[in-house]
KOLLUM-963021 format. One record per residue: residue in one letter; chain; x, y, z of N, C-alpha, C in turn. Coordinates in steps of 0.1 Angstrom, whole numbers. Last residue first. Example, Ala and Ser with C-alpha at 12.3 -4.5 7.8 and 13.67 -1.06 7.14 Angstrom:
# residues 2
<site rest="S" kette="A" n_u="128" n_v="-22" n_w="71" ca_u="137" ca_v="-11" ca_w="71" c_u="129" c_v="0" c_w="79"/>
<site rest="A" kette="A" n_u="132" n_v="-57" n_w="78" ca_u="123" ca_v="-45" ca_w="78" c_u="132" c_v="-33" c_w="78"/>
***
This chain:
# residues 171
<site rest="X" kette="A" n_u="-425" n_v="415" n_w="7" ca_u="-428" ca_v="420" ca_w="18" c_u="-426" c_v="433" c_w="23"/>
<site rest="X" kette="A" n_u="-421" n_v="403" n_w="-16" ca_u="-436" ca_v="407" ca_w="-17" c_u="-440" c_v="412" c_w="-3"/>
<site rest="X" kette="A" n_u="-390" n_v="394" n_w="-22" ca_u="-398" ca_v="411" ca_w="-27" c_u="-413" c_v="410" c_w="-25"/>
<site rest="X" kette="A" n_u="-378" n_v="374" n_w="-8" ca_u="-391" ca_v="375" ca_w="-27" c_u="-397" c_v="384" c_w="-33"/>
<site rest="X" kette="A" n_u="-374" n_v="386" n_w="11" ca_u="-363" ca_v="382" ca_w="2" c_u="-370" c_v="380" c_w="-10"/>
<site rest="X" kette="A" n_u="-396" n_v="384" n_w="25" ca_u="-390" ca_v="400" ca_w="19" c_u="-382" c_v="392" c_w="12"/>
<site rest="X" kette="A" n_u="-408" n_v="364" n_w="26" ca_u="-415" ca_v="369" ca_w="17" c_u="-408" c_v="381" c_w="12"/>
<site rest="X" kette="A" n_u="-388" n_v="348" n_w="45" ca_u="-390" ca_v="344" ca_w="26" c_u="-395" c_v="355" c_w="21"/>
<site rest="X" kette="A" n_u="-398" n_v="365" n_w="63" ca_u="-379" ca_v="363" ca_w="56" c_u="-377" c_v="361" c_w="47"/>
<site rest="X" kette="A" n_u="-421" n_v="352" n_w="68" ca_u="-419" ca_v="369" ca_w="70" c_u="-405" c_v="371" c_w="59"/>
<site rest="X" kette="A" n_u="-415" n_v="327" n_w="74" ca_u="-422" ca_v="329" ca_w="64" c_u="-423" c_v="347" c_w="61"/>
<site rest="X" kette="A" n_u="-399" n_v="327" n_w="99" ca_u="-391" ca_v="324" ca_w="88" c_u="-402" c_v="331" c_w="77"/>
<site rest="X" kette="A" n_u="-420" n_v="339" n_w="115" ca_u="-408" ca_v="345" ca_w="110" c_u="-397" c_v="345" c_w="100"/>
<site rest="X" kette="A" n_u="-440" n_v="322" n_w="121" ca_u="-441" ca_v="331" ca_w="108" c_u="-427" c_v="338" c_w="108"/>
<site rest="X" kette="A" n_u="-421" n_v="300" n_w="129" ca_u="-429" ca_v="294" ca_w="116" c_u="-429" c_v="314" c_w="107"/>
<site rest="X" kette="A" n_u="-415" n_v="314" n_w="155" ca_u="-407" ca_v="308" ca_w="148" c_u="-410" c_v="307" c_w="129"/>
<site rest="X" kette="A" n_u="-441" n_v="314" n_w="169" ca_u="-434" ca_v="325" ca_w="162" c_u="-424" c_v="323" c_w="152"/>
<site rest="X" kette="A" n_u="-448" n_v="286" n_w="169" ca_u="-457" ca_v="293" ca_w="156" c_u="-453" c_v="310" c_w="155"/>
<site rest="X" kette="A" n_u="-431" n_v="277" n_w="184" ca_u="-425" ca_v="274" ca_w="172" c_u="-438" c_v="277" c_w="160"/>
<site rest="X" kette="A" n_u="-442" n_v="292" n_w="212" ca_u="-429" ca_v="297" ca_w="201" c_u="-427" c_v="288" c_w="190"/>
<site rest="X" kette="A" n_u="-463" n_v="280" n_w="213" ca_u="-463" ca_v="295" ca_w="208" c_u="-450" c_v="300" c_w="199"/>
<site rest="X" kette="A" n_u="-451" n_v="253" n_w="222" ca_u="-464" ca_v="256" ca_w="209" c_u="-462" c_v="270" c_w="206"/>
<site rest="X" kette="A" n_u="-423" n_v="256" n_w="233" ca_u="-437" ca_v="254" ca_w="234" c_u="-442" c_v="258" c_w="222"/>
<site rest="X" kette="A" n_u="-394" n_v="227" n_w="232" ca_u="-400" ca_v="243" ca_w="234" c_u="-415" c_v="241" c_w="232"/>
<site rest="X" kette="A" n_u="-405" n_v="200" n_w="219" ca_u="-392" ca_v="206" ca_w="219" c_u="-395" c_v="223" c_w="214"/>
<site rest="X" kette="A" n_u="-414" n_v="169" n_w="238" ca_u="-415" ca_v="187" ca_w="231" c_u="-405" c_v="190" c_w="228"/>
<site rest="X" kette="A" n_u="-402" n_v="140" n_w="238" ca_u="-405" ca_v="149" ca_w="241" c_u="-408" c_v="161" c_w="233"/>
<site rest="X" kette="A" n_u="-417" n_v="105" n_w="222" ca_u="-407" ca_v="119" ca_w="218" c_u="-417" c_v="129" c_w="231"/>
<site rest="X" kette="A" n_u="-424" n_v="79" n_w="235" ca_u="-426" ca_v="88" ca_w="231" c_u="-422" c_v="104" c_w="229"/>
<site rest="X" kette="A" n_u="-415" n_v="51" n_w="221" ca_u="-414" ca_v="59" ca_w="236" c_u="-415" c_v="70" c_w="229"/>
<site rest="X" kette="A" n_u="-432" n_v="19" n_w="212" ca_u="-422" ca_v="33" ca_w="208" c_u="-428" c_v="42" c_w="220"/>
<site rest="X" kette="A" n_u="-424" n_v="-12" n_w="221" ca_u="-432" ca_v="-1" ca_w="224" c_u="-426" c_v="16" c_w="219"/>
<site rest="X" kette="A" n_u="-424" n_v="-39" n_w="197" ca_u="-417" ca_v="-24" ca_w="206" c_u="-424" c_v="-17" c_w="209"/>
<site rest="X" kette="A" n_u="-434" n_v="-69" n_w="196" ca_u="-439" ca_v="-55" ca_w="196" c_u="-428" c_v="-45" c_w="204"/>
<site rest="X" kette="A" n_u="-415" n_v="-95" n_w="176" ca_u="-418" ca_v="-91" ca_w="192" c_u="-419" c_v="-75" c_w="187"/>
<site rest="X" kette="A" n_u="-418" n_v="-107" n_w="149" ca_u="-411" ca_v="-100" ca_w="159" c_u="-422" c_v="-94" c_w="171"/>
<site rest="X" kette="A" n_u="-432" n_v="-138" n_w="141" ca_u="-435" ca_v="-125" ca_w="141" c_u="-426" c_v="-121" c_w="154"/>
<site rest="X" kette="A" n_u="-415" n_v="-162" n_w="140" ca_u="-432" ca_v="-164" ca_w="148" c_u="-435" c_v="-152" c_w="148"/>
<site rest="X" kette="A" n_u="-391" n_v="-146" n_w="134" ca_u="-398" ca_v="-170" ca_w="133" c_u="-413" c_v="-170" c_w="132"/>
<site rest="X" kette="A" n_u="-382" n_v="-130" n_w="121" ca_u="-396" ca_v="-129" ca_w="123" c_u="-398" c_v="-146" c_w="126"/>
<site rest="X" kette="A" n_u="-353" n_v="-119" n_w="148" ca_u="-357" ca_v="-123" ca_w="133" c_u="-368" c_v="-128" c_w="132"/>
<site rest="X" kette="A" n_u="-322" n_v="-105" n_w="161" ca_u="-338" ca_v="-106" ca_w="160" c_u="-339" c_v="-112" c_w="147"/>
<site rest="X" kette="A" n_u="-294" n_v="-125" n_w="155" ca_u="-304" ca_v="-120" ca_w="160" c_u="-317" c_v="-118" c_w="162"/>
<site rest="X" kette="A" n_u="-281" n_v="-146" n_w="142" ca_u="-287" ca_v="-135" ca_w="130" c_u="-292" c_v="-125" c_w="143"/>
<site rest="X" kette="A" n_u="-245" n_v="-153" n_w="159" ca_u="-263" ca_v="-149" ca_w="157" c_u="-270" c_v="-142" c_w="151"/>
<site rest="X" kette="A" n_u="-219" n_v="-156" n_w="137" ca_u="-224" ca_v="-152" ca_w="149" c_u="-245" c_v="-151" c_w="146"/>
<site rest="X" kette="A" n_u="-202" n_v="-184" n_w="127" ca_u="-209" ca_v="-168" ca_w="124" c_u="-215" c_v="-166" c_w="137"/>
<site rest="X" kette="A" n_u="-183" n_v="-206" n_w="118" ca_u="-180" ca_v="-199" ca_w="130" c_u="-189" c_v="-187" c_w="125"/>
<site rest="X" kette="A" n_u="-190" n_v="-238" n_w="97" ca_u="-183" ca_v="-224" ca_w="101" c_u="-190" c_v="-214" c_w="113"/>
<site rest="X" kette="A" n_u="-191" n_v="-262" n_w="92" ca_u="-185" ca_v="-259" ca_w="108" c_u="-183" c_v="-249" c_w="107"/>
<site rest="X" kette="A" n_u="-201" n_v="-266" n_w="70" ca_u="-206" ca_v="-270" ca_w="80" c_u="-202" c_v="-262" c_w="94"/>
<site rest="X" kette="A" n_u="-180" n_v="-259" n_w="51" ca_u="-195" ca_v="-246" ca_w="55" c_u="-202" c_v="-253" c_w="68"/>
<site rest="X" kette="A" n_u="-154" n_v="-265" n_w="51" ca_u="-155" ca_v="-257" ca_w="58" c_u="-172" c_v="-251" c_w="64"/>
<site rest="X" kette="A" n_u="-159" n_v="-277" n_w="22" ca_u="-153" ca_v="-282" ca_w="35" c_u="-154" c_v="-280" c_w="48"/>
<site rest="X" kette="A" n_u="-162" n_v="-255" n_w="8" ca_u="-178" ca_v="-263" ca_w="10" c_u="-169" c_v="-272" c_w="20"/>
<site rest="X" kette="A" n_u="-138" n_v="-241" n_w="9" ca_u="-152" ca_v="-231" ca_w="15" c_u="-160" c_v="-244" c_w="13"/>
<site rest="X" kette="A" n_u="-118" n_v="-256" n_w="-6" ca_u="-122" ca_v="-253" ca_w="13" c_u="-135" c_v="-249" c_w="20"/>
<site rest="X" kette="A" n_u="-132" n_v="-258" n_w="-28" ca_u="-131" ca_v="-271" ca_w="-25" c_u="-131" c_v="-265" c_w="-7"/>
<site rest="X" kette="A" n_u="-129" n_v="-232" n_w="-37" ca_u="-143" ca_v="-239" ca_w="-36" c_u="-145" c_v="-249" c_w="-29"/>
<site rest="X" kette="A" n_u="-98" n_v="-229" n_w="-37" ca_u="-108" ca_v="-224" ca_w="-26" c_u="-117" c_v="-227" c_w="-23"/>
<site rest="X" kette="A" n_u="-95" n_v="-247" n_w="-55" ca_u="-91" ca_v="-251" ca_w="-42" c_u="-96" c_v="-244" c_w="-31"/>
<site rest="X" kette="A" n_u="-100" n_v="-235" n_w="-84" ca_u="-110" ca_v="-247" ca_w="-77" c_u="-108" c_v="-253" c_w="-61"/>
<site rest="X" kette="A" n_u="-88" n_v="-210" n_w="-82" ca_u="-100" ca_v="-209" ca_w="-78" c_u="-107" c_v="-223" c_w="-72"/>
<site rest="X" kette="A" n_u="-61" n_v="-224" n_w="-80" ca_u="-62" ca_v="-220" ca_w="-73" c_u="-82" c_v="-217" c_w="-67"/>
<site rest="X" kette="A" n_u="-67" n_v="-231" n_w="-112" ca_u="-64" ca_v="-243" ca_w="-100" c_u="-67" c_v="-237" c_w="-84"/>
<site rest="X" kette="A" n_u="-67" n_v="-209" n_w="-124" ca_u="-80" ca_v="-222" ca_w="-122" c_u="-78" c_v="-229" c_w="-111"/>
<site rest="X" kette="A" n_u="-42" n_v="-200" n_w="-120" ca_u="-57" ca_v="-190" ca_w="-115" c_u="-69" c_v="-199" c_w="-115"/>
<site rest="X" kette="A" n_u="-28" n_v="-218" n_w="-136" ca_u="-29" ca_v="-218" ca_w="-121" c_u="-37" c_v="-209" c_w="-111"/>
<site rest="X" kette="A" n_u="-40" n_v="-212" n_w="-161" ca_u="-41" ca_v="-227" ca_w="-156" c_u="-38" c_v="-225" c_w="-134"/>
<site rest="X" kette="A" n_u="-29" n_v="-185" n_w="-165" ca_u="-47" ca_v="-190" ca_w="-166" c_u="-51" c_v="-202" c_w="-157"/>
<site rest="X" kette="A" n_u="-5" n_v="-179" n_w="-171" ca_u="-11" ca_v="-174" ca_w="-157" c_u="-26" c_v="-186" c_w="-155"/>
<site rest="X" kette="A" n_u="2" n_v="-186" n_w="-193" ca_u="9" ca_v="-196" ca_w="-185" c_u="2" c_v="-192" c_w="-169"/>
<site rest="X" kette="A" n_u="-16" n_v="-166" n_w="-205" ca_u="-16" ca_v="-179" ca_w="-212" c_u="-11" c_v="-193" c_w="-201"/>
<site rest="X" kette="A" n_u="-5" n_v="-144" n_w="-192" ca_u="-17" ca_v="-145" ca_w="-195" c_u="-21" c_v="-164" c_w="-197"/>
<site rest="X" kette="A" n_u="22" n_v="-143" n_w="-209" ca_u="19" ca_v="-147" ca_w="-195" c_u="3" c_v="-146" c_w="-188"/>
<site rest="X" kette="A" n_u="15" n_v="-145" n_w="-239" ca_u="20" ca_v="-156" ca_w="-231" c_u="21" c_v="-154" c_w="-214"/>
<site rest="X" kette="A" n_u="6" n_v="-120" n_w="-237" ca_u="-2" ca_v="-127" ca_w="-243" c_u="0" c_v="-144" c_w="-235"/>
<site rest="X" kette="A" n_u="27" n_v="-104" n_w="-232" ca_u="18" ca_v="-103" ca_w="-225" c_u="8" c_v="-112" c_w="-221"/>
<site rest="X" kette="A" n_u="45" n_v="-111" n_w="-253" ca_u="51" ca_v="-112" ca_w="-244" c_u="39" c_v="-115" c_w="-233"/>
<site rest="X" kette="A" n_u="31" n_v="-98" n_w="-273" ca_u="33" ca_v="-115" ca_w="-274" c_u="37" c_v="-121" c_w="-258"/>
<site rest="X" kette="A" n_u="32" n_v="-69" n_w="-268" ca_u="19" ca_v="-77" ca_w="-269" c_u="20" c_v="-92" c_w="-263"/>
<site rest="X" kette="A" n_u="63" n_v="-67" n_w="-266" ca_u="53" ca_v="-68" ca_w="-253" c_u="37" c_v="-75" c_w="-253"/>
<site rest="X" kette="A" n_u="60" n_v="-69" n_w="-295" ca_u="71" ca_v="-78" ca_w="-287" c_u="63" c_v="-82" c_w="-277"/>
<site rest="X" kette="A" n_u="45" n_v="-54" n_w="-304" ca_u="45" ca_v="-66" ca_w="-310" c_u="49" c_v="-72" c_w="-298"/>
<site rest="X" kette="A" n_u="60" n_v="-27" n_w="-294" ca_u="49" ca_v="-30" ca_w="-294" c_u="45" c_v="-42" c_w="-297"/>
<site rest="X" kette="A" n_u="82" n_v="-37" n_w="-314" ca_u="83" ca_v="-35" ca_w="-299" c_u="72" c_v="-35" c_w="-288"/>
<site rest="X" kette="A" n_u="77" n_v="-25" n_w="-337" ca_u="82" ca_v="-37" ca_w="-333" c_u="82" c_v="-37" c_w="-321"/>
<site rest="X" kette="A" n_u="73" n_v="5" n_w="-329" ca_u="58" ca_v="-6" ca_w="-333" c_u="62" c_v="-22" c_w="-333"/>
<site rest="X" kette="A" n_u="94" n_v="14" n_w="-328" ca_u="87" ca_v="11" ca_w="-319" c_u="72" c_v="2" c_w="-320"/>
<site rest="X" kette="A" n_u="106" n_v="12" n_w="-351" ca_u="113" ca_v="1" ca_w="-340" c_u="103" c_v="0" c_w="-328"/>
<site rest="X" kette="A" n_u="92" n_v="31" n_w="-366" ca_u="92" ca_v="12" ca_w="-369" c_u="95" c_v="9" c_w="-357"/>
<site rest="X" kette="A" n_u="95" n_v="53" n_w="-352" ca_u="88" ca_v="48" ca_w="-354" c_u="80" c_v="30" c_w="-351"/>
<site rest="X" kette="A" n_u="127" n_v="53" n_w="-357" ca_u="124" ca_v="52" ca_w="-346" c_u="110" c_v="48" c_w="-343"/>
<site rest="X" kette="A" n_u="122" n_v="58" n_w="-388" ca_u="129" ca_v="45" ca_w="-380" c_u="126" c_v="45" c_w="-364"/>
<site rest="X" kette="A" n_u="113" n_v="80" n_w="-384" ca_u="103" ca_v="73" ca_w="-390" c_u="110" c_v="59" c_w="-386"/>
<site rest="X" kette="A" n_u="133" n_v="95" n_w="-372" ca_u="118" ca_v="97" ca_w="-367" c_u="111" c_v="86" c_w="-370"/>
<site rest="X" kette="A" n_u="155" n_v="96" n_w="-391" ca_u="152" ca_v="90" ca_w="-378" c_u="141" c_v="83" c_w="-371"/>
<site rest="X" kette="A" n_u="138" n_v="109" n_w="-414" ca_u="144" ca_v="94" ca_w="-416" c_u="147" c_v="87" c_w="-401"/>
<site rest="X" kette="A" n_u="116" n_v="131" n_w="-401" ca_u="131" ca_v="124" ca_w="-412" c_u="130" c_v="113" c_w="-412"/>
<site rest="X" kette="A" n_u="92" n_v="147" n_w="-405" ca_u="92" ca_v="135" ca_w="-400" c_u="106" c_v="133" c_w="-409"/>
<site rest="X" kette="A" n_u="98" n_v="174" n_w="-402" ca_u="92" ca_v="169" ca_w="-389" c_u="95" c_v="154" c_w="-384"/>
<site rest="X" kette="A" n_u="122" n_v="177" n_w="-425" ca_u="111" ca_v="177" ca_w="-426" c_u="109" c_v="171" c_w="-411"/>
<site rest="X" kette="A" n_u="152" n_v="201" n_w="-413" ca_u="144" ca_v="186" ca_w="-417" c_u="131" c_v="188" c_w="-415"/>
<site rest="X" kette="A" n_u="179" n_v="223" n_w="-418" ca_u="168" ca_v="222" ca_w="-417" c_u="159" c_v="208" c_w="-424"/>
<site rest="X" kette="A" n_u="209" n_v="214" n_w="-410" ca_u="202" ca_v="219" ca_w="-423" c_u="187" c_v="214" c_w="-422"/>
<site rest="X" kette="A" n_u="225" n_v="233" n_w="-380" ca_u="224" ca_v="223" ca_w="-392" c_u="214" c_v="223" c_w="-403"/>
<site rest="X" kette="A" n_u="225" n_v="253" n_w="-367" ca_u="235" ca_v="249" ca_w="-370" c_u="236" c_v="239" c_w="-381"/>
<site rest="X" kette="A" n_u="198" n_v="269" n_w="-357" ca_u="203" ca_v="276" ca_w="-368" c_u="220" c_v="267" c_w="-369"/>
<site rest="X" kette="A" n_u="185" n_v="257" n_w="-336" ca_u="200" ca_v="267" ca_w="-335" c_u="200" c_v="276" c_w="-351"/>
<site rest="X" kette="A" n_u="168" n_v="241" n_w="-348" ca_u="164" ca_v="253" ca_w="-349" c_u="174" c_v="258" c_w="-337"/>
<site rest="X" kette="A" n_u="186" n_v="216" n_w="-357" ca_u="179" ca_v="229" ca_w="-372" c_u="177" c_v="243" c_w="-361"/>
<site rest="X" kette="A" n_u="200" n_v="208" n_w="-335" ca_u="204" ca_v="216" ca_w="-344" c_u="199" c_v="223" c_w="-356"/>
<site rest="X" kette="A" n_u="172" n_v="197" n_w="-329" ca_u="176" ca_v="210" ca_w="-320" c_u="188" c_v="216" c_w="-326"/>
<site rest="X" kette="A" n_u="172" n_v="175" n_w="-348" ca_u="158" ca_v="187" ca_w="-346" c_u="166" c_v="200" c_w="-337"/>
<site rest="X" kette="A" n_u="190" n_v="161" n_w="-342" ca_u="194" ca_v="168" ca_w="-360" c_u="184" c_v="178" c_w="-354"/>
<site rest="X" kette="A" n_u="189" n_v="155" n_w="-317" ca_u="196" ca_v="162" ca_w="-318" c_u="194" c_v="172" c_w="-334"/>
<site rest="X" kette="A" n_u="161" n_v="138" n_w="-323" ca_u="166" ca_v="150" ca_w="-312" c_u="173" c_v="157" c_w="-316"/>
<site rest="X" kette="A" n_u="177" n_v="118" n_w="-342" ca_u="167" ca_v="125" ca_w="-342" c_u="165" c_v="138" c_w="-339"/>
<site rest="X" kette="A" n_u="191" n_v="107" n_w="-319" ca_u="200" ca_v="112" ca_w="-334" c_u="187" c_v="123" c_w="-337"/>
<site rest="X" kette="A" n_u="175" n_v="98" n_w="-301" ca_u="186" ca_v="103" ca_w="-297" c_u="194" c_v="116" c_w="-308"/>
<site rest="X" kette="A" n_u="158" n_v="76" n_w="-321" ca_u="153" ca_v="86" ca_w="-312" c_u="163" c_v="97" c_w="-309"/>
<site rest="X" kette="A" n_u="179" n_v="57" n_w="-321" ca_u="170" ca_v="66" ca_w="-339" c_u="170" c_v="76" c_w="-330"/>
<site rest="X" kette="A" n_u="184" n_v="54" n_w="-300" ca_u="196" ca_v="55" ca_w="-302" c_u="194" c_v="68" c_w="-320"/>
<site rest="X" kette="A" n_u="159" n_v="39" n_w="-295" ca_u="166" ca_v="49" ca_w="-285" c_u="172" c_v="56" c_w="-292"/>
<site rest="X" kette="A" n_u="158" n_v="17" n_w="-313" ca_u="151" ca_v="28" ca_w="-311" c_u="151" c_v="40" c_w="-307"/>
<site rest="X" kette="A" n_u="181" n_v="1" n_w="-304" ca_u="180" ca_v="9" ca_w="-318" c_u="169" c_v="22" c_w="-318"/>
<site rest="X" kette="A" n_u="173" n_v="-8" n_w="-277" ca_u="187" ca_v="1" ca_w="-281" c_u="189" c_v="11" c_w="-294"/>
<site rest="X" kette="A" n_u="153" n_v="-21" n_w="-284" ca_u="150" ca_v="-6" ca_w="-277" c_u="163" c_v="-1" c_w="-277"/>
<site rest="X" kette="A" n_u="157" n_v="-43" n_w="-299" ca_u="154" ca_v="-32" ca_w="-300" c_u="156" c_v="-17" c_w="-297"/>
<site rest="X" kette="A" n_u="177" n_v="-55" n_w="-276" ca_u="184" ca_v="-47" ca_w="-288" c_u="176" c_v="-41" c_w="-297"/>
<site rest="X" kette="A" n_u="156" n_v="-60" n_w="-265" ca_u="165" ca_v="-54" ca_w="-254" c_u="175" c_v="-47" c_w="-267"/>
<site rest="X" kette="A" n_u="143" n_v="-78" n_w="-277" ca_u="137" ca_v="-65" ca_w="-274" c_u="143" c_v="-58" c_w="-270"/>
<site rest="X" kette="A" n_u="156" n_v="-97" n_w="-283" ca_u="154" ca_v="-92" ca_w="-297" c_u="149" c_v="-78" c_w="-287"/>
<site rest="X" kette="A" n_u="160" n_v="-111" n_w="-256" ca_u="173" ca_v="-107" ca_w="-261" c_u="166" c_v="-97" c_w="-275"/>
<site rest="X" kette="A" n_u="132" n_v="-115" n_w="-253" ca_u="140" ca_v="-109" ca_w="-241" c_u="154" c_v="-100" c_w="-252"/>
<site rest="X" kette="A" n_u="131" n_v="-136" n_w="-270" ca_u="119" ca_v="-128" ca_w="-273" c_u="130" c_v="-113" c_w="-262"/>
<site rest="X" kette="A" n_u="149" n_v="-157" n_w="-260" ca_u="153" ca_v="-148" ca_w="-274" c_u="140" c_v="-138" c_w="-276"/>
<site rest="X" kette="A" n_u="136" n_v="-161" n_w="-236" ca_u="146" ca_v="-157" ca_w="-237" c_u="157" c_v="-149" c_w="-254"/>
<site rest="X" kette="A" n_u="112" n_v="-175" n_w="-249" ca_u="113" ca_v="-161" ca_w="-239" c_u="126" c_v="-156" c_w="-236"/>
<site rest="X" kette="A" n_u="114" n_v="-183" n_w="-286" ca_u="114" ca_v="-187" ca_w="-270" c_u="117" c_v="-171" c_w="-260"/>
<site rest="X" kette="A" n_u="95" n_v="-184" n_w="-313" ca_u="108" ca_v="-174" ca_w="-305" c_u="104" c_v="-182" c_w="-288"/>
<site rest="X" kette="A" n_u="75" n_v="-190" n_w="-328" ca_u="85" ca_v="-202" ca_w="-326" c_u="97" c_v="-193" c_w="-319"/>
<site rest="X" kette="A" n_u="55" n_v="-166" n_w="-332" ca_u="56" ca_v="-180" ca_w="-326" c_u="66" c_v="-188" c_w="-322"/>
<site rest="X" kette="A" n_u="72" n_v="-153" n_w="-348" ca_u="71" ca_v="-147" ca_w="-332" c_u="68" c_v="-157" c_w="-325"/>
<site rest="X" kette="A" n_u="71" n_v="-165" n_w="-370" ca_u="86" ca_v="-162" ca_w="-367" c_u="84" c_v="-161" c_w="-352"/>
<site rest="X" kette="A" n_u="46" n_v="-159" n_w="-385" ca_u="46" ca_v="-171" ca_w="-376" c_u="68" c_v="-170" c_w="-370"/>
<site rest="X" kette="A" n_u="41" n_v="-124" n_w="-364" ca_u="44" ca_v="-140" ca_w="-372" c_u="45" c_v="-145" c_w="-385"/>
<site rest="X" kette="A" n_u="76" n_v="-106" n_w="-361" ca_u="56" ca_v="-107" ca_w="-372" c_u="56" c_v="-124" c_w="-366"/>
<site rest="X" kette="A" n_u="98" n_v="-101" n_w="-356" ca_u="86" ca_v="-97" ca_w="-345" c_u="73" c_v="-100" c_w="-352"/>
<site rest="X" kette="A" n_u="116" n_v="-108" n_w="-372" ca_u="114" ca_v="-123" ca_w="-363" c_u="102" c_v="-115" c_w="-354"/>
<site rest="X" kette="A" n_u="115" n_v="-82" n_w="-386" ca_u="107" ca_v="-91" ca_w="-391" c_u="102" c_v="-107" c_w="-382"/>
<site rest="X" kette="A" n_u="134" n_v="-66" n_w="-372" ca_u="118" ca_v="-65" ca_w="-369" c_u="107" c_v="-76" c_w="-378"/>
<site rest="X" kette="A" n_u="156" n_v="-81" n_w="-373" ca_u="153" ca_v="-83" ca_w="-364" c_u="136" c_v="-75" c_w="-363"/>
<site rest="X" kette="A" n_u="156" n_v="-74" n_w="-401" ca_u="159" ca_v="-88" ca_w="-394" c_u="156" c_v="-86" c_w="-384"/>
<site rest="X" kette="A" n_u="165" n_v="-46" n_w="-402" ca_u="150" ca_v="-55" ca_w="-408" c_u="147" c_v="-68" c_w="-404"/>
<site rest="X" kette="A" n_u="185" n_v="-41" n_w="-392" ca_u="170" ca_v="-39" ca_w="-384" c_u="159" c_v="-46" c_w="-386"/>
<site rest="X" kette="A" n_u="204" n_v="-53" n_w="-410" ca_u="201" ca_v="-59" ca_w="-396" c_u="187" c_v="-54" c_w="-387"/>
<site rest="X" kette="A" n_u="198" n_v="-37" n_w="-429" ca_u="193" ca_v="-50" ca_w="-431" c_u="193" c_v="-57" c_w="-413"/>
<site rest="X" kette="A" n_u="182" n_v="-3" n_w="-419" ca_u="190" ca_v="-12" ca_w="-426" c_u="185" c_v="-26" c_w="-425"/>
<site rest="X" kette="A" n_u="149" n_v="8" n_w="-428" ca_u="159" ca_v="3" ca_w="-420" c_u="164" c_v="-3" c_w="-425"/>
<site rest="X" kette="A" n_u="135" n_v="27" n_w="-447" ca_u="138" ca_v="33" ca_w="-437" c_u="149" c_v="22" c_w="-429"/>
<site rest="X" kette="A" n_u="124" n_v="11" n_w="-467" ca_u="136" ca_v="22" ca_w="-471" c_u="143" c_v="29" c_w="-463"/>
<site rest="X" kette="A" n_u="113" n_v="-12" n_w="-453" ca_u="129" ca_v="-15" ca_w="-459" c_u="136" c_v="-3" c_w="-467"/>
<site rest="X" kette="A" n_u="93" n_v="6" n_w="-443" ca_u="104" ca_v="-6" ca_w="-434" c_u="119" c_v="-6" c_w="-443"/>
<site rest="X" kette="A" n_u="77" n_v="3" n_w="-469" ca_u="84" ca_v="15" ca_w="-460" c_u="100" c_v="13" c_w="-451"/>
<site rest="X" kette="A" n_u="76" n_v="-22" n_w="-472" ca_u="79" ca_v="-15" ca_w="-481" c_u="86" c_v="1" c_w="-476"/>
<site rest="X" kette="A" n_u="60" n_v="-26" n_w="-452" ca_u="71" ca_v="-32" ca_w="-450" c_u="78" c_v="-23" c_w="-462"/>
<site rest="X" kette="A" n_u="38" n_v="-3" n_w="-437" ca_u="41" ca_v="-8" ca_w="-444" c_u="55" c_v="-18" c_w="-446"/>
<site rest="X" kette="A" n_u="29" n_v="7" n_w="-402" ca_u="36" ca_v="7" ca_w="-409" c_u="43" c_v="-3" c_w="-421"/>
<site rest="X" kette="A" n_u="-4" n_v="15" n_w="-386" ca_u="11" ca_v="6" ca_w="-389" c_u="22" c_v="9" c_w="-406"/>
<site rest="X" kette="A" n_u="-9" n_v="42" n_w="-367" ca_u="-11" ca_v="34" ca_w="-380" c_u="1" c_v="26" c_w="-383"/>
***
């Protein structure tokens, strides 16, 4: 769930705030990829750094060395923010290479179309083979041999049927 700004400003100082507010628009709009780069990179330093503090206050409560905190402190919830800025960031970030990818994924698809109908004339496949022009040609089917004699595969037949019947209890 996002996080209020009103929140934002009890939780981060002023430099944080500044720097998660150029992540809203219309501010995120007019950021170039190189300041989009530099705001994220000193995000995740603050983030880390909430995160880091955090950890520790939590593993000093339950030593028993320091003064017991609600789950969510003041770290927690700044580390929070920073990450949802940051989220923003990557979004925008993603959004734009998507955006600069599109035109040359076109281009490319129209140059393949362009080879493959260049190419369909003279392409190299091999023989459909058989095929009905004038009705396929009659096979003679060859005729299966026995397999063993008549007697034995009507011993065979009742013995399996003998095997069912005891296993079904009616034998």
């Amino acid at each position: 769930m996002a996080t209020g700004r009103s929140e934002e400003r009890r939780v981060l100082d002023k430099d944080e705030l500044e720097l998660v507010a150029q992540t809203r628009h219309p501010a995120l709009a007019e950021l170039g990829t190189s300041e989009i780069n530099d705001i994220t990179r000193r995000l995740r330093e603050r983030r880390d750094r909430a995160r880091e503090i955090a950890n520790r206050r939590r593993g000093a409560a339950r030593r028993g060395q320091g003064a017991t905190e609600p789950e969510n402190s003041g770290m927690r919830q700044k580390a929070g923010v920073l990450s949802e800025a940051l989220a923003r960031l990557n979004k925008e970030r993603t959004r734009r290479e998507r955006e600069d990818a599109s035109p040359s994924l076109q281009a490319n698809a129209r140059r393949a179309l362009r080879l493959k109908r260049a190419n369909a004339g003279r392409a190299n496949r091999p023989d459909a083979g058989r095929t009905a022009h004038e009705g396929m040609n009659p096979v003679a089917a060859e005729p299966t041999g026995r397999i063993g004699s008549p007697m034995e595969a009507g011993r065979v037949s009742q013995f399996v049927r003998d095997a069912q019947a005891a296993r079904d209890g009616r034998g």
